[in-house]
BAKOL-744154 format. One record per residue (C-alpha): x, z, y. Coordinates in steps of 0.001 Angstrom, whole numbers, plus 500000, padded with zeros to 6 digits. Last residue first. Layout:
BEGIN
XZY...
END
This chain:
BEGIN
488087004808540268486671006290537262488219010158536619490035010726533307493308010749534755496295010722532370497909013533531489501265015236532238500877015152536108498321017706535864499479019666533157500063023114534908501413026055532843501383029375533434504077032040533968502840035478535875506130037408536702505377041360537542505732042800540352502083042929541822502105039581540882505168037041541179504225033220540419505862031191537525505269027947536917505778025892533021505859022160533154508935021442531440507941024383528605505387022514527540507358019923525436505325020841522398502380020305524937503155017175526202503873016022522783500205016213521253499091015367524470500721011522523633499061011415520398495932012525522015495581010544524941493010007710522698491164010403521512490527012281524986489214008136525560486473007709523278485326011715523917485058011001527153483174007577526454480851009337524591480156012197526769481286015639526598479804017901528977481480021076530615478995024572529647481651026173527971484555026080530302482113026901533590480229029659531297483857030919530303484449030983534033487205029952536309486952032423539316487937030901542202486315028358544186482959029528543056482672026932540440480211023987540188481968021484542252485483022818541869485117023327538455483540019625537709486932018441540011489315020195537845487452018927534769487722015531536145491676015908537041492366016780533203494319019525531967490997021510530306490247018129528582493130017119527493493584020768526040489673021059524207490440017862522984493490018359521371491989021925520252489335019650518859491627017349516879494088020265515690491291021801513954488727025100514126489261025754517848489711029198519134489375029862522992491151033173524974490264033595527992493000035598530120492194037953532936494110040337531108496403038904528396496495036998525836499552033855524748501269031126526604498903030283529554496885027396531034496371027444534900493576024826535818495200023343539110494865023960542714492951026971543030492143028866539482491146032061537812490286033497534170493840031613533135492867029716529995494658030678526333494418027899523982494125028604519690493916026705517225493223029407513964489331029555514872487648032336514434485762032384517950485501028701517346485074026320520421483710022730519315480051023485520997481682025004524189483145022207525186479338020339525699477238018253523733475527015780525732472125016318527334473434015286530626476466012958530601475970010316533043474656012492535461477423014749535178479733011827535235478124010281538392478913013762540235482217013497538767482442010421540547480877011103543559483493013695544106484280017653545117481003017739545038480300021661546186477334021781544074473755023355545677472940025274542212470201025185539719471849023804536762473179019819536515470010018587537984471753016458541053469122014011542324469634015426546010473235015147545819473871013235548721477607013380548981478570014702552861481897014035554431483051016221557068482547016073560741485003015810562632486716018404565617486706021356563232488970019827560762491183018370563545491655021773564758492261023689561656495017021152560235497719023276561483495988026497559937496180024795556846492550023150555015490409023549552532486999022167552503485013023187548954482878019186549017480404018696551451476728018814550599473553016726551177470061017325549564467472015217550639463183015022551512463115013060554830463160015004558486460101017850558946461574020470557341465331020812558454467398023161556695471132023407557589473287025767555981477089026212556889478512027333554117480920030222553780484651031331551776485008034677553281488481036393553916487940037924557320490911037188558862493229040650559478495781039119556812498503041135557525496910044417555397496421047187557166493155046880558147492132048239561449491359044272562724489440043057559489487026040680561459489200037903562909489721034171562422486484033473560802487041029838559219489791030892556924492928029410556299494886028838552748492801029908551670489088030922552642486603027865551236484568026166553453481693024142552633479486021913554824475478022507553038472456020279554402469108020340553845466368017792554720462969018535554046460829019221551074460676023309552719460585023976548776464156023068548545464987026168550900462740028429548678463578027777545727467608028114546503466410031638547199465034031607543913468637031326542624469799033166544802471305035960542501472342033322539756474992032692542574475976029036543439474922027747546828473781030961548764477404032578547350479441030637550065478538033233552206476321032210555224476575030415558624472890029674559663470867026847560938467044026823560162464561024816561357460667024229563163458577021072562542457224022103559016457076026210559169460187027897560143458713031212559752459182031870555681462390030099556155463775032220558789462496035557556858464337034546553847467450033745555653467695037029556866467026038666553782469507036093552155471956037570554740471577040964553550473386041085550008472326041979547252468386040369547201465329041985546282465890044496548414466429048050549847466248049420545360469995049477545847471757049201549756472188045760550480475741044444550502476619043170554013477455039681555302475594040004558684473557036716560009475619033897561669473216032548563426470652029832564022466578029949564125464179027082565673460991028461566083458000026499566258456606025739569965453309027204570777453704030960569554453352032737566024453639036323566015457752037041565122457702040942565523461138042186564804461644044286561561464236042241559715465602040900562757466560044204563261465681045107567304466981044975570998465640041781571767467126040071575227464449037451576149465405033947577604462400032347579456463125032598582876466930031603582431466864031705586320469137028586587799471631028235591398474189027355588654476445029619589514474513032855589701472830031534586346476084031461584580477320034484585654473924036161584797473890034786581700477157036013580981475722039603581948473078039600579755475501038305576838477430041405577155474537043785577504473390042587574186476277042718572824476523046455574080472840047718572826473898046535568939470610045732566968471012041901567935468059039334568864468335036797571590464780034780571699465242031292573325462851029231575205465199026900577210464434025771580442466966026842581998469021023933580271466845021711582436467710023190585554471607022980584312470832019125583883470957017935580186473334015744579605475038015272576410478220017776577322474974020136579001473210020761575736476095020753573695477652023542575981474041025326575945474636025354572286478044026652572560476964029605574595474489030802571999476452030364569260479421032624570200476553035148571837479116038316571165477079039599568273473349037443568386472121038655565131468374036999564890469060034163567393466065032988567736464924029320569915461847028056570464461303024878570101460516021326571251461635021552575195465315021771574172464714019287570868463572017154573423466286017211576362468557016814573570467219013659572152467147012491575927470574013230576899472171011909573849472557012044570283470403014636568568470272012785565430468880016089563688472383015696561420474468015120564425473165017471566003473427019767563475477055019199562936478311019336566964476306022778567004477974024422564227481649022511565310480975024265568802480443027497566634483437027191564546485999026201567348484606029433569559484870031782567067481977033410565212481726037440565475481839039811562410479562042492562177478326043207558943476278046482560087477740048466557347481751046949557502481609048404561527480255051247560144483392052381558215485446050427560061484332052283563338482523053094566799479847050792565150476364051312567119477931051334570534481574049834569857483745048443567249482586045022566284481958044708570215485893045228570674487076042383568717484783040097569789485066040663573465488243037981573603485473035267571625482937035834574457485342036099577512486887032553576119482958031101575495481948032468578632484990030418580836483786027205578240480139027617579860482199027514583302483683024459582352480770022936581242479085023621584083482175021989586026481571019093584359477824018597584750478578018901588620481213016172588275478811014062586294476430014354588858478475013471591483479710010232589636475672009485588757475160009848592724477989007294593873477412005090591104473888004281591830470452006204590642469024007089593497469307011002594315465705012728594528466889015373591967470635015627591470471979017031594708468822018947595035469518021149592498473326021811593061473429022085596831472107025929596908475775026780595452475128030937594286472596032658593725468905033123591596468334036549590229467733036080586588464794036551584600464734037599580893
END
């Protein structure tokens, strides 16, 4: 896409030909300054269009709106996107990011209101790179909707009548992704997005939901010096469904990273429900930030489930999140959340021991009643009832063990690495090893678990549902920790 060149003549050659001395490296850093402020101008106009792209041209309502998956990024999240892979490409100053620049060529396969796009050339220039430089930039912008499009056309113009700069190389794609013509060219292709989170229509594709199409495609061109950063559901890390998905990113034998966000009690997209009726307008999506890197060393590195308040939102996004290297984990064939390196250690420890579900009895006349859902604690109830799993255990030992285990701050932690952040499954119960050691210590608890749960009722909660009073019980503080230090 070329650009009509305007605007303050003095910029170019006030940085090339200058000596390098204080006076000229001040004025450049003022120019640099201002072109990040007027990047940050695009970003606001970007992130107040949102709303009304999702509903115009190709959308023009829910209905269609909810078809076409179109929920925009906000500005926090996508410089936070750009800040992480950086960091993880060890793009750290001007001359790392002048080369990955000039390295690649850059897709955006579902461009919406061009959140990403203007926070990369915000990293770009808030490490250096010189506005001429930026302009560089070979960069594909792909979106099906005519008005985004438009939208981001004209920001580039803003930016390029200020900066005295024509974004020569910048093409405006009015196409699926899916369907878009990627013939191999000299640089490989960098691709980053936030790709629509839309069910597939049955018998459309292998996978359900659309994203892992677009993912699919990414990874199948990315070939061994090109990448892949995308937001995506949470689901790419544990779902039987993408399974063979998770093939085919750990079959680039590169580098991939996962940050994980769950959705409560705030939510990384901050709009995307705006006709709903409900007050929560967020769009409720727990997602992962995937990172997939080819050419860098062969690892797998995740973030625990990140939760955080709405208060805490801005130091969240501002640092980057601790990563466990999990790329020995073998556990099943997910991406874990690692809510710990120790229960990580314990899963390693344990493999190939019996698990909870061996000493569960569907006959059996012990019986524990497990909340089919979870957050904070594992929620154990009083008697059956939907939603409820009900587990039988043959003798008072096992159903001592099957409690101190269930109440325990490593099980918690095992759930939250395996689980989906939610729903507490009977596979999740049943599939939870029991090593020695475990087993050594559940023992030694159970006298005093024996009395923790006649004297239940001190730890009983109640929570209102639809109406009706929900009481469960929450052990935590009851039981002793069964997590190493």
């Amino acid at each position: 896409m070329r650009m009509s060149e305007a605007g303050d003549k003095n910029l170019r050659s006030t940085y090339y030909g200058q000596n390098d001395d204080s006076e000229a490296v001040g004025r450049f850093a003022r120019f640099q300054s201002a072109r990040v402020t007027h990047i940050e101008a695009v970003q606001r106009h970007s992130e107040e269009a949102e709303e009304k792209l999702s509903y115009i041209s190709e959308c023009k309502s829910e209905h269609e709106r909810k078809k076409l998956g179109s929920y925009y990024t906000p500005t926090d999240v996508a410089d936070f996107f750009w800040r992480e892979l950086f960091a993880q490409n060890n793009v750290l100053d001007e001359e790392d990011a002048l080369s990955f620049l000039r390295k690649h060529h850059f897709v955006e396969p579902a461009a919406g209101a061009g959140a990403l796009i203007f926070a990369l050339f915000k990293r770009f220039l808030t490490l250096g790179v010189a506005a001429e430089q930026l302009a560089e930039i070979e960069l594909s912008i792909v979106d099906v909707n005519t008005s985004a499009l438009a939208f981001i056309e004209k920001q580039l113009e803003v930016l390029a009548g200020a900066w005295d700069v024509s974004f020569s190389r910048v093409r405006l794609v009015r196409d699926d992704f899916l369907s878009a013509d990627l013939s191999s060219g000299f640089k490989p292709y960098f691709f980053f997005g936030n790709p629509p989170f839309v069910a597939n229509e049955k018998g459309r594709s292998p996978w359900k939901n659309i994203y892992a199409d677009f993912l699919e495609k990414a990874l199948t061109h990315v070939g061994r010096e090109g990448g892949v950063h995308f937001i995506v559901p949470l689901s790419v890390a544990f779902s039987r469904d993408y399974s063979a998905l998770r093939t085919m990113i750990t079959d680039t034998r590169g580098t991939v990273c996962l940050s994980n966000f769950d959705n409560i009690p705030d939510t990384l997209f901050k709009s995307g429900k705006p006709s709903h009726t409900n007050t929560n307008k967020a769009n409720s999506q727990r997602c992962t930030i995937l990172t997939v890197l080819p050419g860098k060393p062969r690892k797998l590195l995740a973030t625990p489930l990140l939760r955080w308040s709405k208060k805490d939102r801005a130091d969240l996004l501002s640092r980057s999140p601790e990563y466990v290297d999990v790329s020995d984990y073998s556990f099943d064939r997910q991406f874990p959340r690692p809510e710990s390196q120790a229960v990580m250690d314990y899963l390693d420890l344990a493999a190939g021991s019996p698990t909870l579900g061996s000493i569960v009895s569907k006959n059996g006349k012990y019986k524990l009643f497990v909340a089919g859902v979870a957050r904070n604690y594992v929620s154990l109830r009083e008697g059956p009832a939907n939603g409820v799993h009900g587990l039988g255990f043959e003798n008072e030992d096992d159903f001592l063990l099957g409690l101190g285990v269930l109440s325990s701050d490593l099980f918690l932690s095992y759930w939250l690495s395996i689980g989906d952040g939610f729903h507490l499954t009977k596979g999740n119960i049943f599939n939870f090893p029991l090593h020695d050691t475990l087993l050594r210590e559940c023992q030694r608890n159970a006298p005093a678990l024996r009395l923790t749960w006649k004297a239940r009722q001190r730890f009983q909660k109640g929570k209102l549902n639809s109406g009706r009073m929900t009481k469960s019980f929450d052990l935590r503080d009851a039981v002793p920790s069964l997590v190493g230090p």
